[in-house]
LUMMI-275068 format. One record per residue: y, z, x of N, C-alpha, C in turn; residue number from 1; chain. Coordinates in steps of 0.05 Angstrom, whole numbers. Layout:
REM LUMMI-275068
+--------+--------+--------+--------+--------+--------+--------+--------+--------+-----+-------+
:    n.v :    n.w :    n.u :   ca.v :   ca.w :   ca.u :    c.v :    c.w :    c.u :  nr : kette :
+--------+--------+--------+--------+--------+--------+--------+--------+--------+-----+-------+
:      Y :      Z :      X :      Y :      Z :      X :      Y :      Z :      X : NUM :     A :
...
+--------+--------+--------+--------+--------+--------+--------+--------+--------+-----+-------+
This chain:
REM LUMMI-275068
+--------+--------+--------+--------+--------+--------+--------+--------+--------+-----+-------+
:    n.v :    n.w :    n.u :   ca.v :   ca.w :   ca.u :    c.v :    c.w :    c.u :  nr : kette :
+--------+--------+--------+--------+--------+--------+--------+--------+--------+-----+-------+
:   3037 :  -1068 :   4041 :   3046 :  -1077 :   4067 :   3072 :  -1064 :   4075 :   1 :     A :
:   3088 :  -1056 :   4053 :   3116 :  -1044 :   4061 :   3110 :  -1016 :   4071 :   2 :     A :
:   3088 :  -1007 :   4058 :   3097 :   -988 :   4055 :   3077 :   -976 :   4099 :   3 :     A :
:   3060 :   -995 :   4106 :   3059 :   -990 :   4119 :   3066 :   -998 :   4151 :   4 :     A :
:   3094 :  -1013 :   4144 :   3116 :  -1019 :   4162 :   3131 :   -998 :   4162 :   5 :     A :
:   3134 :   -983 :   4134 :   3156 :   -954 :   4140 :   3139 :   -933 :   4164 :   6 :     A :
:   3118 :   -939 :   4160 :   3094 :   -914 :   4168 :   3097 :   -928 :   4207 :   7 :     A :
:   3094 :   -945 :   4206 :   3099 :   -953 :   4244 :   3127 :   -948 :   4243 :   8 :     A :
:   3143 :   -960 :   4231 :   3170 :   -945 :   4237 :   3182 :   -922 :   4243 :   9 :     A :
:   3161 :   -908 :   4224 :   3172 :   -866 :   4229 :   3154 :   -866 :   4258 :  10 :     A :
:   3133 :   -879 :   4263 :   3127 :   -876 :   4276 :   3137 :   -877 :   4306 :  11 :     A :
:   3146 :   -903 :   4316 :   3168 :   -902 :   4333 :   3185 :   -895 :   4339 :  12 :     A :
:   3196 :   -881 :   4314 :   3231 :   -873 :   4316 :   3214 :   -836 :   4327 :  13 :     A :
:   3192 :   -824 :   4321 :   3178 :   -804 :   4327 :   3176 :   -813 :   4362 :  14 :     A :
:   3160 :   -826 :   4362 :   3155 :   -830 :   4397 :   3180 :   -832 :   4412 :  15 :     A :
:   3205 :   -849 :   4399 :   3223 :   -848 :   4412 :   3236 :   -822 :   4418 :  16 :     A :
:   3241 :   -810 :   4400 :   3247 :   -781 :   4388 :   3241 :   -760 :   4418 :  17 :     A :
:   3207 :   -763 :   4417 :   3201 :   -750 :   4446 :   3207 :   -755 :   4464 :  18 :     A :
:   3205 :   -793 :   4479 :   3209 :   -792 :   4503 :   3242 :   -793 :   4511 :  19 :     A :
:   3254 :   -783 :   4486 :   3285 :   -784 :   4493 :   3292 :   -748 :   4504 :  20 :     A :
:   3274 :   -736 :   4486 :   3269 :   -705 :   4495 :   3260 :   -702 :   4531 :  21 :     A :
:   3246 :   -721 :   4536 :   3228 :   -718 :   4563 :   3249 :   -727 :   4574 :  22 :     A :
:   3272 :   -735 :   4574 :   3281 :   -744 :   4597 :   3298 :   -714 :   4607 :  23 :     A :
:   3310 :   -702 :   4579 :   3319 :   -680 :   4589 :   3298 :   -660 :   4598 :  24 :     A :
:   3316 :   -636 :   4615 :   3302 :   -612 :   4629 :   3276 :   -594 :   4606 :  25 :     A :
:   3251 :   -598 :   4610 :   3234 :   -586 :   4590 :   3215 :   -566 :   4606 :  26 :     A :
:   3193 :   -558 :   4590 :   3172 :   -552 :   4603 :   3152 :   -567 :   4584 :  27 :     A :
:   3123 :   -570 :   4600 :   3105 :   -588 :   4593 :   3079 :   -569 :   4598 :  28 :     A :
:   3061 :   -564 :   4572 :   3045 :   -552 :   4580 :   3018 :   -577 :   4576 :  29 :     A :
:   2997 :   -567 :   4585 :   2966 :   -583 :   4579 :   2950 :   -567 :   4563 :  30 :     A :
:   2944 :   -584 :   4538 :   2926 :   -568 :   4513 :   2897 :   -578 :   4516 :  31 :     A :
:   2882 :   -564 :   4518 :   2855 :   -578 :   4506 :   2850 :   -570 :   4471 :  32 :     A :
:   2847 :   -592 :   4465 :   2842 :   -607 :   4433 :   2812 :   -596 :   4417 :  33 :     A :
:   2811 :   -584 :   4413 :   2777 :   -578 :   4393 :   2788 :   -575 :   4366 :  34 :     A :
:   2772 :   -605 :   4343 :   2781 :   -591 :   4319 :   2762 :   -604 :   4300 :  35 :     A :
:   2766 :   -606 :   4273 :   2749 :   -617 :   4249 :   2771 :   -639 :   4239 :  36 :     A :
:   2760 :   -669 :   4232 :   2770 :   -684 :   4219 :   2763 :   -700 :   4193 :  37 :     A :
:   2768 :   -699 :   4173 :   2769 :   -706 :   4153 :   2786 :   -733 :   4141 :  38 :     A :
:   2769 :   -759 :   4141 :   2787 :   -779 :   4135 :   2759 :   -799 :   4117 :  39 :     A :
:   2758 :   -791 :   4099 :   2732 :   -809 :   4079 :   2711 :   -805 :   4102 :  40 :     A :
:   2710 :   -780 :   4112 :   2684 :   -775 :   4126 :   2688 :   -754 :   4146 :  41 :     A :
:   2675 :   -746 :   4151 :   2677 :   -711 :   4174 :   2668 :   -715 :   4200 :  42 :     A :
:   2689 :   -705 :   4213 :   2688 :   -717 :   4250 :   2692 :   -691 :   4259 :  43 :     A :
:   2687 :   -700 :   4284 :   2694 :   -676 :   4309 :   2710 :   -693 :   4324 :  44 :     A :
:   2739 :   -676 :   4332 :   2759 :   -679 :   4343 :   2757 :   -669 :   4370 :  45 :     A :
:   2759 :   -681 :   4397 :   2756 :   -668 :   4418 :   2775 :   -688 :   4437 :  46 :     A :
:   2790 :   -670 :   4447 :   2824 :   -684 :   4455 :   2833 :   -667 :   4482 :  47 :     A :
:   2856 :   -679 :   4495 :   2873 :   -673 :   4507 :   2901 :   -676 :   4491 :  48 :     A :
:   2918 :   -653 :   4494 :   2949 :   -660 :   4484 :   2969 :   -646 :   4501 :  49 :     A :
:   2999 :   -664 :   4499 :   3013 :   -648 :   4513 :   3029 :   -636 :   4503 :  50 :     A :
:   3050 :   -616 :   4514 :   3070 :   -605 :   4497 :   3091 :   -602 :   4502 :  51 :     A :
:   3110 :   -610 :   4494 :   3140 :   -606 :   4516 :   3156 :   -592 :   4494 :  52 :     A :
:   3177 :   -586 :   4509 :   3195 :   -559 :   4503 :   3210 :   -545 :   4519 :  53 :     A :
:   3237 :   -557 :   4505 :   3268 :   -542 :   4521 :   3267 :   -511 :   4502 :  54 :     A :
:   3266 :   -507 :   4481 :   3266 :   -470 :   4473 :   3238 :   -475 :   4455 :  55 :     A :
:   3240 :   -455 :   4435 :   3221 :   -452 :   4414 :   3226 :   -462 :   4396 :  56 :     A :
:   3250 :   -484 :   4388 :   3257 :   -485 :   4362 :   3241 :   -518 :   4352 :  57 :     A :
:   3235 :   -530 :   4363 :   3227 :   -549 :   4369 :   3213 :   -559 :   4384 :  58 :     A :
:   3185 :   -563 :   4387 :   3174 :   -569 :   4393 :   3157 :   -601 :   4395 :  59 :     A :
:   3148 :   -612 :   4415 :   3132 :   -650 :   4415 :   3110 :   -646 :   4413 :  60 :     A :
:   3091 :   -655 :   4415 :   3069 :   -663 :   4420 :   3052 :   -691 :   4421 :  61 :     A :
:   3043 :   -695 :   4448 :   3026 :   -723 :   4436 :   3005 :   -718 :   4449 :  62 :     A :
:   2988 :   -734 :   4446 :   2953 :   -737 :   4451 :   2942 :   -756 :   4440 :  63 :     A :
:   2922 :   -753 :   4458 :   2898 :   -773 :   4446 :   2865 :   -760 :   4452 :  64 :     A :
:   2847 :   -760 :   4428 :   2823 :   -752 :   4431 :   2808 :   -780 :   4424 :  65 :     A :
:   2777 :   -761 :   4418 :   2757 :   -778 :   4407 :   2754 :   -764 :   4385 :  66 :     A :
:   2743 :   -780 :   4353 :   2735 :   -769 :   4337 :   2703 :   -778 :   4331 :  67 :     A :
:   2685 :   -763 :   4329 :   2657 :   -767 :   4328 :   2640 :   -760 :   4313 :  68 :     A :
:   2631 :   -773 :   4289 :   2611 :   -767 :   4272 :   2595 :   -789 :   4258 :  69 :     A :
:   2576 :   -782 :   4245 :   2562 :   -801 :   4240 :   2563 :   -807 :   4211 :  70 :     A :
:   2563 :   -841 :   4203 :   2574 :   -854 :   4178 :   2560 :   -878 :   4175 :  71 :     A :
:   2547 :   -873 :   4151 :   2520 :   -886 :   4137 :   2488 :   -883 :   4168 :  72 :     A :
:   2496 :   -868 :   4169 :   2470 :   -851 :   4191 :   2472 :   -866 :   4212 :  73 :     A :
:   2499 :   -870 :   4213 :   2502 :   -878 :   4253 :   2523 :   -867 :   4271 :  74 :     A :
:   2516 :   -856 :   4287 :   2534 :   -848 :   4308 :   2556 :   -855 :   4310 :  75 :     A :
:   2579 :   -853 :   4312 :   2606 :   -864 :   4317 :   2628 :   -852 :   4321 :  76 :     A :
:   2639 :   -869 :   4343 :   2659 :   -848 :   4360 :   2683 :   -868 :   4363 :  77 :     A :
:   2710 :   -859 :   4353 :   2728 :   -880 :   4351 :   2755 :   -860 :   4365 :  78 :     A :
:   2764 :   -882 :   4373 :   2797 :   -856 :   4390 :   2810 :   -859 :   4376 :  79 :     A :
:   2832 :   -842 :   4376 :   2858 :   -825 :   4365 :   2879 :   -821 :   4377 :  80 :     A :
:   2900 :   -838 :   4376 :   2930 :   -824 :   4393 :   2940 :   -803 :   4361 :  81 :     A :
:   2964 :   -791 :   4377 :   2973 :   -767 :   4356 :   2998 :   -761 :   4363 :  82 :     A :
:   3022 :   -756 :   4346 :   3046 :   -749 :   4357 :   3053 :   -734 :   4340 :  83 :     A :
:   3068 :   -705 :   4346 :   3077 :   -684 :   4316 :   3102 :   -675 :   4329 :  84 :     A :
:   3118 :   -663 :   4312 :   3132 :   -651 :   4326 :   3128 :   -631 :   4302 :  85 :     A :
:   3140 :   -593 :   4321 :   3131 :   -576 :   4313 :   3159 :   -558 :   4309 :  86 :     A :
:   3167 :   -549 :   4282 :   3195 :   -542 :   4277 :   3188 :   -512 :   4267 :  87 :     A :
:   3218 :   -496 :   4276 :   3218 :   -468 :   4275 :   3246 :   -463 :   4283 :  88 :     A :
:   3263 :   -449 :   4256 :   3296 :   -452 :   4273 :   3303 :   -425 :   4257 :  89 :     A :
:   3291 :   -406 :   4253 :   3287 :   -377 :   4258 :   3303 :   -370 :   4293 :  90 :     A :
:   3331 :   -366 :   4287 :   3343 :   -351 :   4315 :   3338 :   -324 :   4319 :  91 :     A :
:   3336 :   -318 :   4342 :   3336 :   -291 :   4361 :   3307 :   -272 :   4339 :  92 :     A :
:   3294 :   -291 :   4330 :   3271 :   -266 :   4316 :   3246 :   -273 :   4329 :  93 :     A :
:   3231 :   -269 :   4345 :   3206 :   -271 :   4355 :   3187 :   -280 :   4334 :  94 :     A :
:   3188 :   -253 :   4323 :   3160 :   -254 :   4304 :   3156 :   -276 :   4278 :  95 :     A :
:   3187 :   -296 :   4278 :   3179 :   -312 :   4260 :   3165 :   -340 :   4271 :  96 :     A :
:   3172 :   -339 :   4298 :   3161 :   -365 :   4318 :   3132 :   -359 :   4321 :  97 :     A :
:   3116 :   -345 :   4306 :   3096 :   -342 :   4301 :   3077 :   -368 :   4286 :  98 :     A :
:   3099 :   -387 :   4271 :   3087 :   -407 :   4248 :   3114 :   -423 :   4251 :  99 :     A :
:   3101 :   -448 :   4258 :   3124 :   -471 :   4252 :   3117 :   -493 :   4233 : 100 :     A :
:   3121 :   -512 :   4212 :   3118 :   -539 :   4205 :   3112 :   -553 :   4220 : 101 :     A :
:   3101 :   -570 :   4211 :   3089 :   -594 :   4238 :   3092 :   -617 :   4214 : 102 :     A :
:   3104 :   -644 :   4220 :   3102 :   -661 :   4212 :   3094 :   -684 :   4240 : 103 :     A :
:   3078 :   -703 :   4228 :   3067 :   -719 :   4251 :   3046 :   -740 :   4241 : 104 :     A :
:   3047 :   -761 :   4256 :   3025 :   -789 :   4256 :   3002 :   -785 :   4270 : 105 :     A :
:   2980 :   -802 :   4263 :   2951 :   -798 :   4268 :   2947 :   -833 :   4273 : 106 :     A :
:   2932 :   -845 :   4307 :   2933 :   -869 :   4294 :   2903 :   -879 :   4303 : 107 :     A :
:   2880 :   -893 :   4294 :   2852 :   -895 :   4307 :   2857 :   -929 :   4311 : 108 :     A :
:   2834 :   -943 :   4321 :   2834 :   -975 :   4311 :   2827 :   -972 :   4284 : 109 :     A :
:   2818 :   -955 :   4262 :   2815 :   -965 :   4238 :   2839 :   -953 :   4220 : 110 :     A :
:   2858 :   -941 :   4221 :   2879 :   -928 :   4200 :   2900 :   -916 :   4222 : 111 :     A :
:   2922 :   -911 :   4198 :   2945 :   -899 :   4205 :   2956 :   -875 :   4194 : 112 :     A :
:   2957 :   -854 :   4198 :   2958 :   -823 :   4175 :   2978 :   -816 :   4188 : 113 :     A :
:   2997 :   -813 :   4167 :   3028 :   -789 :   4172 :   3013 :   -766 :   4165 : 114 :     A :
:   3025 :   -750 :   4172 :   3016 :   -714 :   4159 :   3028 :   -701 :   4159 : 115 :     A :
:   3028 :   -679 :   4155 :   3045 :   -653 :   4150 :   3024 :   -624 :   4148 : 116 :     A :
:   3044 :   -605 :   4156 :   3018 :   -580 :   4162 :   3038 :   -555 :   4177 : 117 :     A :
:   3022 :   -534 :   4176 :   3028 :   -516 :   4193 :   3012 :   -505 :   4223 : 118 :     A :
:   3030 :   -495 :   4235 :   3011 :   -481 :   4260 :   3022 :   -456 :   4268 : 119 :     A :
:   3001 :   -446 :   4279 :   3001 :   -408 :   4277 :   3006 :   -415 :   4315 : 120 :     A :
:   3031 :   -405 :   4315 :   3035 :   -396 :   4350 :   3029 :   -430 :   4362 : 121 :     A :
:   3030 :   -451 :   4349 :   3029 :   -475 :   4362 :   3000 :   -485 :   4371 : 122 :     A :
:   2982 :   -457 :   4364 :   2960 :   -459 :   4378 :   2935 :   -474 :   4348 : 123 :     A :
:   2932 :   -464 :   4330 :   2912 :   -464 :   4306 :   2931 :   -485 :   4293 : 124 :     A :
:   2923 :   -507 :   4283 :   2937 :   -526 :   4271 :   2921 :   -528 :   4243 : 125 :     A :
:   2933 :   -533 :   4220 :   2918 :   -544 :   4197 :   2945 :   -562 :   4176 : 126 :     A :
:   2935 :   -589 :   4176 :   2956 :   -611 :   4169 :   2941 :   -627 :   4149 : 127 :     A :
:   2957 :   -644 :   4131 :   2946 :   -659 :   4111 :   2959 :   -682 :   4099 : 128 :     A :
:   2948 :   -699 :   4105 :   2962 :   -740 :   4101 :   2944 :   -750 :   4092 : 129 :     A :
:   2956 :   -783 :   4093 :   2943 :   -797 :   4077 :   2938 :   -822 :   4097 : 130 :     A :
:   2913 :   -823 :   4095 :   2905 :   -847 :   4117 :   2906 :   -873 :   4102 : 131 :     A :
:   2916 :   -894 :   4113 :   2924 :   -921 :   4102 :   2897 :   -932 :   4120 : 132 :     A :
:   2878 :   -955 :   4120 :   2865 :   -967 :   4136 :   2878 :   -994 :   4132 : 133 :     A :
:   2868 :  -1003 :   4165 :   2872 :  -1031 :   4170 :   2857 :  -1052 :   4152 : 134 :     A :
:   2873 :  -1076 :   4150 :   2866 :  -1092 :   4139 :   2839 :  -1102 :   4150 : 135 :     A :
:   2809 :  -1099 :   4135 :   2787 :  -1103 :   4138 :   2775 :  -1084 :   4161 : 136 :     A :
:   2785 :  -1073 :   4163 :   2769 :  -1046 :   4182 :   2754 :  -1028 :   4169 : 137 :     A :
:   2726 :  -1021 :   4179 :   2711 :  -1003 :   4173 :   2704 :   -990 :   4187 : 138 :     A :
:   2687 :   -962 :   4188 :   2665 :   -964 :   4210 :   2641 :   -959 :   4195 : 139 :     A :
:   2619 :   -980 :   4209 :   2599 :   -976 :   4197 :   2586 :   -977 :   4166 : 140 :     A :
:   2610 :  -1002 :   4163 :   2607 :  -1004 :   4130 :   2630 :   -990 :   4116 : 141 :     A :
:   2641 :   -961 :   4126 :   2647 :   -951 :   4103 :   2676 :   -949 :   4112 : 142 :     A :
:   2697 :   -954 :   4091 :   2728 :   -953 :   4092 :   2741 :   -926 :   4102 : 143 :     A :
:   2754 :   -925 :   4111 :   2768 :   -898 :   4130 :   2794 :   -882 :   4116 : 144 :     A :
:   2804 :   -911 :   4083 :   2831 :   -895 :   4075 :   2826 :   -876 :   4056 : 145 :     A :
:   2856 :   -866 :   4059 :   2847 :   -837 :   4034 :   2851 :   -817 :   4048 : 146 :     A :
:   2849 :   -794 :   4031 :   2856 :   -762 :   4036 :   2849 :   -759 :   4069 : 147 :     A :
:   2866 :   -746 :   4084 :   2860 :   -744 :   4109 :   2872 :   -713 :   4116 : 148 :     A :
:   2844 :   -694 :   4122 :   2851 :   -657 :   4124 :   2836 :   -661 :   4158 : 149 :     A :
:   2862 :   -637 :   4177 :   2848 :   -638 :   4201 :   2853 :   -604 :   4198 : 150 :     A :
:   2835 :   -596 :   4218 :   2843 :   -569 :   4227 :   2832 :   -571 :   4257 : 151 :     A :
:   2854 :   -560 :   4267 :   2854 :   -565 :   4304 :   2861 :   -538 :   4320 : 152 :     A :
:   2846 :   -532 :   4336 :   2852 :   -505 :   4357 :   2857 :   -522 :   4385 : 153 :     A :
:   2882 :   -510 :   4397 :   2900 :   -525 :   4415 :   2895 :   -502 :   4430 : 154 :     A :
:   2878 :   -508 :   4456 :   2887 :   -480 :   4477 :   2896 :   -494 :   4500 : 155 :     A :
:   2918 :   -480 :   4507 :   2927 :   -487 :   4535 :   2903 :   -483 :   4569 : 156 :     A :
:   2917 :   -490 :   4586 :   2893 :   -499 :   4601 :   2902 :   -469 :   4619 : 157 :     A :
:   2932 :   -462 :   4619 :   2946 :   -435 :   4636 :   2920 :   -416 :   4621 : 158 :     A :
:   2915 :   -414 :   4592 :   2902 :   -397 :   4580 :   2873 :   -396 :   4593 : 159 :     A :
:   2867 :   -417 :   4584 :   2831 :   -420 :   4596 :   2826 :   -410 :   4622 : 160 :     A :
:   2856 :   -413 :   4643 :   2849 :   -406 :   4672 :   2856 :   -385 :   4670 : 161 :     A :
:   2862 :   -361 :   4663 :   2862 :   -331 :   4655 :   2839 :   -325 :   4648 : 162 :     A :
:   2821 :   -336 :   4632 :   2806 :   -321 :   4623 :   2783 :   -325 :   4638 : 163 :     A :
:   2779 :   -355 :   4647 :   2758 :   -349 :   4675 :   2758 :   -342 :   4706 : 164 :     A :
:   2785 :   -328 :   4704 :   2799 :   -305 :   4730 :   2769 :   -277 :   4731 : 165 :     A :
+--------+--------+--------+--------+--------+--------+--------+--------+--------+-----+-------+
């Protein structure tokens, strides 16, 4: 139980973290979300996220998708909010802002996952936590805690409308 009062805690002091960023001058982009999720069972991740950002050194993110797969041979589709923030403090070198750390929370109605990971250009994400589940939550019979691996492709929406120019 303590340990997952620390885990809402980082969590808030994270959300706070951002919307204390948003108040200052940023830019905000729109990501569309496609990825693989892994939490005592294999989903498809399919999301909206946003991104804000005063330079490169630091980066927010939050969102929320759906995750969807099927568990003990039934369909099931449960939502996901998400908050990371994305670190890189490599000055005046371009080519290292190529790959930042990402540390960040995962939260569904059935569990709560901190994580940690890297991302290539902010765009290709691959992160890895530990999902705690709620007290008597399942889906579909089967428990949700435990090893929790995502891998996520983040494309911006400026991108998508370039390429169907």
């Amino acid at each position: 139980m303590k340990l997952k009062a620390i885990i809402l805690t980082l969590t808030i002091v994270c959300i706070t973290q951002i919307s204390t960023s948003l108040k200052a001058q940023s830019t905000t982009h729109t990501l569309l979300n496609i990825g693989y999720a892994y939490q005592n069972q294999s989903f498809a991740d399919v999301g909206l996220k946003f991104l804000f950002l005063k330079n490169d050194d630091v980066l927010y993110r939050v969102g929320a998708s759906a995750l969807m797969g099927s568990t003990n041979n039934d369909f099931a589709i449960m939502p996901k909010l998400q908050a990371d923030i994305l670190l890189n403090f490599q000055k005046d070198v371009d080519l290292f802002h190529s790959h930042y750390f990402l540390i960040g929370a995962e939260a569904t109605s059935k569990y709560i996952a901190p994580k940690v990971g890297v991302s290539l250009l902010g765009i290709i994400d691959l992160t890895a936590g530990y999902g705690f589940g709620f007290s008597g939550q399942d889906l579909n019979g089967k428990s949700l805690k435990g090893f929790n691996l995502n891998f996520g492709i983040n494309l911006p929406f400026v991108m998508i409308n370039d390429f169907l120019k």
